[in-house]
Structures are given as structure tokens and as C-alpha cells.
C-alpha positions in Angstrom: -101.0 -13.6 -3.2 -103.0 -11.4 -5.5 -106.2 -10.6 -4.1 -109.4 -11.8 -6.3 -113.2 -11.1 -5.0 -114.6 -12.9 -7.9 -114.9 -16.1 -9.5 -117.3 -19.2 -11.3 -116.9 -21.9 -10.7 -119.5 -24.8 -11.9 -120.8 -27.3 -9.0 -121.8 -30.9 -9.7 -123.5 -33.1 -7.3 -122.9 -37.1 -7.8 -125.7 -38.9 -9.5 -127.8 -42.0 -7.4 -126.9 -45.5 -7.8 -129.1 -47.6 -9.6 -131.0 -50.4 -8.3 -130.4 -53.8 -8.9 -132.3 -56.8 -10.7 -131.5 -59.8 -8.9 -132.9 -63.1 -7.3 -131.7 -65.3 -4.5 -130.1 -68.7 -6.4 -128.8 -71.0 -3.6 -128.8 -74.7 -3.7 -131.9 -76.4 -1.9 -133.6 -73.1 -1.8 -136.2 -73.4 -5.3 -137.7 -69.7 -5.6 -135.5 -67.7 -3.6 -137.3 -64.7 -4.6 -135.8 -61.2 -5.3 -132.8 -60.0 -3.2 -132.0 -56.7 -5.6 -130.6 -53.9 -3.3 -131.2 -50.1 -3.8 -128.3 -47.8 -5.1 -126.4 -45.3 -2.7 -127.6 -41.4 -2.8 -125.2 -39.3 -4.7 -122.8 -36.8 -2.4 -124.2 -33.3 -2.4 -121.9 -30.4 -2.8 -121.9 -27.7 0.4 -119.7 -24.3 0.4 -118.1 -23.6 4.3 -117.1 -20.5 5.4 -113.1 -20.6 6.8 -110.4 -18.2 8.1 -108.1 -19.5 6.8 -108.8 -18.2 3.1 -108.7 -14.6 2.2 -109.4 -14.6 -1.3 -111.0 -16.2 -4.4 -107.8 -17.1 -6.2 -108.0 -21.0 -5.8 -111.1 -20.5 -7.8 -109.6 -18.9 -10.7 -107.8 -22.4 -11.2 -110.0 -25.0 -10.5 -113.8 -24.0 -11.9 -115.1 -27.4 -11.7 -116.0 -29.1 -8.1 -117.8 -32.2 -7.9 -119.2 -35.2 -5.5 -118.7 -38.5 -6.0 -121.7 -40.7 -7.3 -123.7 -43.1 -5.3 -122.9 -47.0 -6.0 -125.0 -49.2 -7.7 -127.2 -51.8 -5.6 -126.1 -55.4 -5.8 -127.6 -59.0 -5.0 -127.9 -60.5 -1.4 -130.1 -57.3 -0.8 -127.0 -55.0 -0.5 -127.6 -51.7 -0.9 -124.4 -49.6 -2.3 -122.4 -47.2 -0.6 -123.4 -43.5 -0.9 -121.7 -40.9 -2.5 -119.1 -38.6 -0.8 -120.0 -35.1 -0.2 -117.5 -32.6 -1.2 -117.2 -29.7 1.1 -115.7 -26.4 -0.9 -114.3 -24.1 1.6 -114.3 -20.2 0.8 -113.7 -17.0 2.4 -115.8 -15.4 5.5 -118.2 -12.8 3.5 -118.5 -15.0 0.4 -121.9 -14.5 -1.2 -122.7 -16.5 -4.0 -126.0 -16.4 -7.0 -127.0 -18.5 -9.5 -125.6 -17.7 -12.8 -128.8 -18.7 -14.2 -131.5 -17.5 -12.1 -129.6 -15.0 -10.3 -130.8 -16.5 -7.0 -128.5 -16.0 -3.9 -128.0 -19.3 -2.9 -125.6 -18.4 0.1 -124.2 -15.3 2.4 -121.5 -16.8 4.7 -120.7 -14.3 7.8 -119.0 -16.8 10.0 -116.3 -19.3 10.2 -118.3 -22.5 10.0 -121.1 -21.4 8.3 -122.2 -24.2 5.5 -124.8 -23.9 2.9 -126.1 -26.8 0.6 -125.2 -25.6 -2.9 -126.4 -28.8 -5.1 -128.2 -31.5 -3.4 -127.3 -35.1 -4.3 -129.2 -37.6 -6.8 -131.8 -39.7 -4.9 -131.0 -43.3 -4.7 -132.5 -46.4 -7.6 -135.0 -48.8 -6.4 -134.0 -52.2 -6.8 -136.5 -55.2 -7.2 -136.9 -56.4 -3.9 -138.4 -53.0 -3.3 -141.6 -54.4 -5.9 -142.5 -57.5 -4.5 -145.9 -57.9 -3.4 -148.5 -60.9 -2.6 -149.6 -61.3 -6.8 -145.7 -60.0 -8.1 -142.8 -62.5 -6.0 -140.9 -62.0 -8.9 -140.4 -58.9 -9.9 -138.4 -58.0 -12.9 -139.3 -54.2 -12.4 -135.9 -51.5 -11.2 -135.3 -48.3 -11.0 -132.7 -45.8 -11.7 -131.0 -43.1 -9.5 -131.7 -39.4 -10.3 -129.5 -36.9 -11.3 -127.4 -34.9 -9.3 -128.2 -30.9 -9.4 -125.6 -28.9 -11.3 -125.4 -25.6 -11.4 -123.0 -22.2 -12.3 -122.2 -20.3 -9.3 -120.9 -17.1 -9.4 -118.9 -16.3 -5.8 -118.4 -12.7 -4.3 -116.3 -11.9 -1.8 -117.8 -9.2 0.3 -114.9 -7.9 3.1 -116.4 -8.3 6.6 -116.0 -4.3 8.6 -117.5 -2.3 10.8 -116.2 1.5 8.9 -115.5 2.0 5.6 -113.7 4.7 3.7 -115.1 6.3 0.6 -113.1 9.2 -1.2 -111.4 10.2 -4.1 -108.0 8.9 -5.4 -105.4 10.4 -3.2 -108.2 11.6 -0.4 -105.9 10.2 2.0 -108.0 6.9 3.2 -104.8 4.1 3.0 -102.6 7.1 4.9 -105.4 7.2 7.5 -106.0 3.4 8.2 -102.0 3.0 8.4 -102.1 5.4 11.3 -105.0 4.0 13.1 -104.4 0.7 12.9 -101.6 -2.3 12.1 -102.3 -2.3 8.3 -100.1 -1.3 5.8 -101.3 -0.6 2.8 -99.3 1.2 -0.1 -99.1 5.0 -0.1 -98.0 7.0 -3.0 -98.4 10.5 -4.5 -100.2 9.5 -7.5 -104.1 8.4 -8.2 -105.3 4.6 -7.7 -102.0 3.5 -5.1 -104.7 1.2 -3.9 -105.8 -1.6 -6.1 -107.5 -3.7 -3.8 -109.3 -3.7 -0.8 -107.3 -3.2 2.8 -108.9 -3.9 6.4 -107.2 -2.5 9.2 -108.6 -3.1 13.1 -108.7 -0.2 15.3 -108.0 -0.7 18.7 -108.8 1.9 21.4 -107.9 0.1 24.6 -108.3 -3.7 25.3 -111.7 -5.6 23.9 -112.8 -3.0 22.3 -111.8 -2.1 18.5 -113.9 -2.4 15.4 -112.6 -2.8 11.4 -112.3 -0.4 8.9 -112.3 -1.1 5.1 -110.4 0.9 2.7 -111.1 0.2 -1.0 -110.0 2.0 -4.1 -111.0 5.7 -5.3 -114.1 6.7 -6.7 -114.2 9.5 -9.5 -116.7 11.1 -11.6 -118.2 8.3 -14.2 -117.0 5.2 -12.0 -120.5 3.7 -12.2 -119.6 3.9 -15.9 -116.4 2.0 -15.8 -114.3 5.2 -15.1 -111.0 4.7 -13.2 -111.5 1.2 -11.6 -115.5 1.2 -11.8 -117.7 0.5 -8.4 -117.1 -3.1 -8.3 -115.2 -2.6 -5.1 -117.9 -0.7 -3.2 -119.8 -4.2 -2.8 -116.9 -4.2 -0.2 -118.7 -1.7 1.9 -122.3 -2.9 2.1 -121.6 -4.9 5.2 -120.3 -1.9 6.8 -122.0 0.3 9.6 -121.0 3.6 9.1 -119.1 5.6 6.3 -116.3 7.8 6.6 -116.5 10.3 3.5 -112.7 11.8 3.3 -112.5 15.0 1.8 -109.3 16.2 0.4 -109.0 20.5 1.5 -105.9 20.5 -0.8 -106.3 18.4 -3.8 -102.9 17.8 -5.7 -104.7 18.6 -8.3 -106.4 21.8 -7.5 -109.9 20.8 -7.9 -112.9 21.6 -6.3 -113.6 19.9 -2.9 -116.6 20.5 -3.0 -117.0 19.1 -6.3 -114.9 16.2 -5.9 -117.2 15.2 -2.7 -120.5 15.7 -4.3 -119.1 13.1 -7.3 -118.3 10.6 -4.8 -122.3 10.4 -3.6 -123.4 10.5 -6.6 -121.4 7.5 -7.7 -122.5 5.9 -4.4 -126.0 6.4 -5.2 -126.1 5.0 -8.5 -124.3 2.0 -7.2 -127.1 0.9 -4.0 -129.8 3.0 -3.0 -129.1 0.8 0.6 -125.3 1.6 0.6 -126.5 5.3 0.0 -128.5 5.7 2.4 -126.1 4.2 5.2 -125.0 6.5 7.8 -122.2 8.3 6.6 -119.7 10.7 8.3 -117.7 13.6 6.8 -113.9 14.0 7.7 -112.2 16.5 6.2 -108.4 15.8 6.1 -105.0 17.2 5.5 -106.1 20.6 7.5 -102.2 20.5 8.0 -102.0 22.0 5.1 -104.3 24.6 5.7 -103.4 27.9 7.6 -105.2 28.2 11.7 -106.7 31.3 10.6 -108.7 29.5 7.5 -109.8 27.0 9.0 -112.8 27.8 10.5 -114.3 29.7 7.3 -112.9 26.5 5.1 -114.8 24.0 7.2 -117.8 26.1 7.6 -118.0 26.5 3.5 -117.5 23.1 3.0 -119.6 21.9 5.1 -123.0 23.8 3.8 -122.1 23.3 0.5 -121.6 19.2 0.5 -124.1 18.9 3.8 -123.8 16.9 6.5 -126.5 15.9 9.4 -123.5 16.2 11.8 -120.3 18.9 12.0 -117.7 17.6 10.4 -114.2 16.4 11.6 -111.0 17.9 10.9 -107.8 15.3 10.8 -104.7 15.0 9.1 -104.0 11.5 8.5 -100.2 12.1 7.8 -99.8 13.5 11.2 -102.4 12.0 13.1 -104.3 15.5 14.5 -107.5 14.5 14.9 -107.8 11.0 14.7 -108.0 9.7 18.1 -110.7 11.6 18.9 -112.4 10.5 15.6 -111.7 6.6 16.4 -112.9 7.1 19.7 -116.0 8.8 18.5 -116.7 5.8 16.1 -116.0 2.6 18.9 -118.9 4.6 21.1 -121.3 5.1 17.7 -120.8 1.3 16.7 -121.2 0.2 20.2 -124.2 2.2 20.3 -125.6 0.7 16.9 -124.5 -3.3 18.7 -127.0 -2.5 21.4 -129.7 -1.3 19.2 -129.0 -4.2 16.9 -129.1 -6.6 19.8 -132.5 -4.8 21.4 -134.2 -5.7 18.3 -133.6 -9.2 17.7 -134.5 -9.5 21.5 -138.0 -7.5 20.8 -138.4 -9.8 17.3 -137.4 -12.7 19.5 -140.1 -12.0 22.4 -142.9 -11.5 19.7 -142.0 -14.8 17.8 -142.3 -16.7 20.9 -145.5 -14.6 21.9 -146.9 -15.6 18.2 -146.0 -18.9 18.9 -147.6 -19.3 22.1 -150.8 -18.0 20.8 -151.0 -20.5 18.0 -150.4 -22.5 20.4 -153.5 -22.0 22.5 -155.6 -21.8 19.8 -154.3 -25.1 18.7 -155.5 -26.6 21.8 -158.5 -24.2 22.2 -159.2 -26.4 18.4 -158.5 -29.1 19.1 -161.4 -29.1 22.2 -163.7 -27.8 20.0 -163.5 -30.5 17.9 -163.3 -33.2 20.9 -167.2 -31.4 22.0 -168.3 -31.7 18.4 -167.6 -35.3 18.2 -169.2 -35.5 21.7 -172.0 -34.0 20.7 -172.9 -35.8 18.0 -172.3 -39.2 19.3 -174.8 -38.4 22.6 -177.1 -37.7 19.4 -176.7 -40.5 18.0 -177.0 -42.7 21.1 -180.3 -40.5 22.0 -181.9 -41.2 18.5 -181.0 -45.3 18.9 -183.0 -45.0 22.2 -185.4 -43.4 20.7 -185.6 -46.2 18.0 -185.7 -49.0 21.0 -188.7 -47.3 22.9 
């Protein structure tokens, strides 16, 4: 199935049923008085997160997705039956705007995960609803509201732990076939990969992480060079970045230069996804000769800069790339724990906040009690005095 991160699709809740103008005509039974039931409420449109989808395509078919509208109200004080709700089930990472507003209305991250997309008309009135002690027959009804509709415009944002950034032919789908299960395409020519690939490393059992390989990044991508940056949106869910240099380019271009392109495309992209912590790994050193290695990594690593020394692998023959994996379980675990400390810290200062509105709630709420206490001994004082 070709793989499609994008797609619009236009949502239409179901419209209220109207209410109904009726009265009770039975035999024997002279002014039976109104008996108009309301209308249903109109079925609201929800997006659901699933497995079992890994791409938009469904939504390049079908654009249009709506509920079912609410029934009108009918005599005998029935009310009618509510609209259906129509549940629209997309891929885990699916983010979706408004195409009008440019609102996000939704960012599903788990299986399960449901957002209201377009909320249901409210219900009609019918006459019984107007009947009061100088109107017993009331010819007044009401209609049901709209349901919302809106344009949606749905994103499929991958869901990994590492990404790789690089230029074409850096060697990032050779390196994510040897780490992990994954097999993406590998040829000897720029763009092999068209799409996004996720690959999970596993370094012993219960603990591995996913890595996210999307297409290369040249000079002018933000520009709509090559295949553009649409596919870094892919990596802003990520944790940490793997930058893999190429020591050898086919092409005998500058490393350094090739490297420094790559960031700079990055960093017109997302000033977030730029700053992200990012790692340099500086591959095929197969190719490169033991006695030039240190002085190659040493140049290349002043002139792109890095906060940490680099790493040396060679993703075709898998030097280096244990340790590097291994490296990366212990940094992500690292960043879990911190993650998980500060929800705990924002967690325990919620509750704190809470319990000190709490008491001064109460504390309120006393003050009050000894106002009115106050002022009623007052009062009773001044009738005394008005006795005496």
C-alpha cells in the first residue's frame, strides 16, 4: 500500500430533529392538551486513534464523512431517536487543523485516543415544552440546530524515539536495516527512500526504542529542492537526532559542507526540531584508511561542531553500531526518567495548588458564616434596644 501522511477530508455532523406541533385527540378526552415531543440530537463526528492503520490512503478516496441526523419529534409526547455518531478511525500520530482557522483540533498518540471533531445539532423543542398556566395550547415549536461542519486537514506524524537526518545516500536506510528488522530499499543512487521507514532496536529483552528514517535533505529543500521538508514533520516526535555524515561522498563533495546544509535546512524548517538534541555519526569509516582516521574525525568534527565526540560506524558492516545503539537505549532511558520526574513534580504542585484553594475555600466560606453572624446578633441587639 502506498504510503500517504496527508489528506482532507470534510466532516459533517447530523443536524437536530425538529420538534413537533401536536395535541392529544382521543375520544371522551375534550382538550387533551399538547402532546408534541422534542427531536433527537444529531450524531457528532469523533476521530480514534487505531493500530491497525498505517497510513492516510483511505482518506484520499473517501473526503466526505458524516453522522446521521437526529429524528423529528412526533405526537403522544415521543421524542425521536438521536442521531448516530460516526466514529473515523486514523492512524496513531495523526494530528489534524482546521483548514479554516488553522486550529489543531486533535494530536492522537495512543491507540484509543478519541477527539470530538464536530459536535452534533442540539435537538427542536416541541410544544408540549410551551405550555404554561395562561398558554395550554400552545401552537409555538422549535427547530433543531445545525450540525458543525468543518475541513480538516490530517497529518500523519510517525511515532519514534531516534531519527535520522542526512544527506541522500548518507547511509541512514543501510543503518536501520542493520540495527533493526526493517527493510527499507537500498540503492547507489540519491532519494532510494521515498517514504518514511521505522525500524525497532532491540538490545536485549524489554528494552529497545524506534528509529525513524525519512528521505534526504539537500541544499534548498526548504525551497522545494529534491523532495522538500515535508517529511521532517516525521521527526518532531522524536527524542534525539542522529546526524549521519557521509566521509566518502559518491559524489566527492564536501562533508563538511554537506552537514552544515542539512542544519541549516532543519533550522528553517522548526526552530523546536532544531534545537532537539542531536548526535553526530560519521559513517562509512570503512572506507577510510586506520591511519586517517583520527585527523579525519578530528577535522570534521571542529568544523561542523558537536557538544559531544562524535561516533565512527560503518552501517554496511556494522563497526560501530552496537556500541552506538547501546549508547542511545541508556540516553533515552535516561530522558524517560527525567520525563517521568517532571510530571511527578508538576503533579505534586497541582495537587498542592489545589489543596490550598481548597483551604481558602473553606477559610471563605467561615468568614462569610461570622459576617452573617455578626450582623444578625446586630440586628437582634438593635430590636432589643427598640423594645426597652
Amino acid at each position: 500500500m502506498k504510503f500517504v501522511d496527508e489528506a482532507r477530508i470534510k466532516v459533517i455532523a447530523g443536524d437536530g430533529g425538529n420538534g413537533c406541533l401536536s395535541f392529544r385527540r382521543e375520544k371522551y378526552i375534550p382538550r387533551g392538551g399538547p402532546d408534541g415531543g422534542d427531536g433527537g440530537h444529531g450524531g457528532s463526528v469523533y476521530l480514534r486513534a487505531t493500530d491497525n492503520l498505517n497510513t492516510l490512503a483511505d482518506f484520499r478516496h473517501q473526503r466526505t464523512w458524516s453522522a446521521t441526523r437526529g429524528e423529528n419529534g412526533r405526537s403522544r409526547n415521543c421524542s425521536g431517536a438521536a442521531g448516530e455518531d460516526h466514529v473515523i478511525d486514523v492512524p496513531v500520530g495523526t494530528v489534524a487543523h482546521d483548514v479554516d482557522s488553522g486550529e489543531k483540533v486533535a494530536d492522537l498518540i495512543a491507540a484509543g485516543d478519541s477527539v470530538l471533531v464536530a459536535q452534533g445539532g442540539f435537538r427542536g423543542l416541541g410544544n408540549t415544552r410551551f405550555k404554561s398556566s395562561v398558554n395550554q395550547a400552545p401552537r409555538r415549536t422549535t427547530d433543531g440546530t445545525p450540525g458543525a461542519r468543518r475541513d480538516l486537514q490530517l497529518e500523519l506524524r510517525v511515532l519514534a524515539d531516534v531519527g535520522l537526518l542526512g544527506q541522500p545516500n548518507a547511509g541512514k536506510s543501510t543503518l536501520i536495516r542493520q540495527v533493526s528488522q526493517a527493510t527499507p530499499k537500498v540503492a547507489d543512487y540519491p532519494f532510494t527512500t521515498l517514504h518514511p521507514n521505522l525500524g525497532v532496536v532491540s538490545i536485549e529483552p524489554h528494552r529497545s526504542f524506534v528509529m525513524a528514517d525519512v528521505p534526504g535533505l539537500i541544499e534548498g529543500a526548504a525551497d522545494g529542492q529534491g523532495l522538500g521538508i515535508r517529511f521532517l514533520k516525521h521527526l518532531e516526535r522524536t527524542r534525539v537526532l542522529l546526524h549521519l555524515v557521509d566521509v566518502r561522498p559518491v559524489a566527492q563533495t564536501d562533508p563538511v559542507e554537506d552537514a552544515l546544509a542539512v542544519i541549516r535546512e532543519i533550522e528553517a524548517h522548526s526552530e523546536s526540531l532544531a534545537g532537539r538534541e542531536r548526535w553526530l555519526v560519521l559513517n562509512k569509516m570503512d572506507l577510510v584508511p586506520h591511519d586517517e582516521r583520527e585527523g579525519l574525525v578530528a577535522e570534521l568534527s571542529e568544523r561542523i561542531g558537536s557538544d559531544r565526540p562524535p561516533y565512527r560506524i560503518s552501517a554496511a558492516t556494522g563497526e560501530g553500531c552496537l556500541a552506538l545503539m547501546k549508547d542511545l537505549m541508556v540516553r533515552l532511558e535516561q530522558l524517560r526518567e527525567e520525563r517521568l520526574e517532571a510530571e511527578a513534580r508538576a503533579a505534586a504542585e497541582q495537587a498542592k495548588a489545589d489543596r490550598l484553594a481548597t483551604v481558602a475555600a473553606a477559610e471563605l466560606q467561615q468568614q462569610r458564616a461570622a459576617a452573617r453572624a455578626e450582623r444578625l446578633a446586630a440586628r437582634e441587639q438593635g430590636a432589643d434596644a427598640d423594645d426597652a
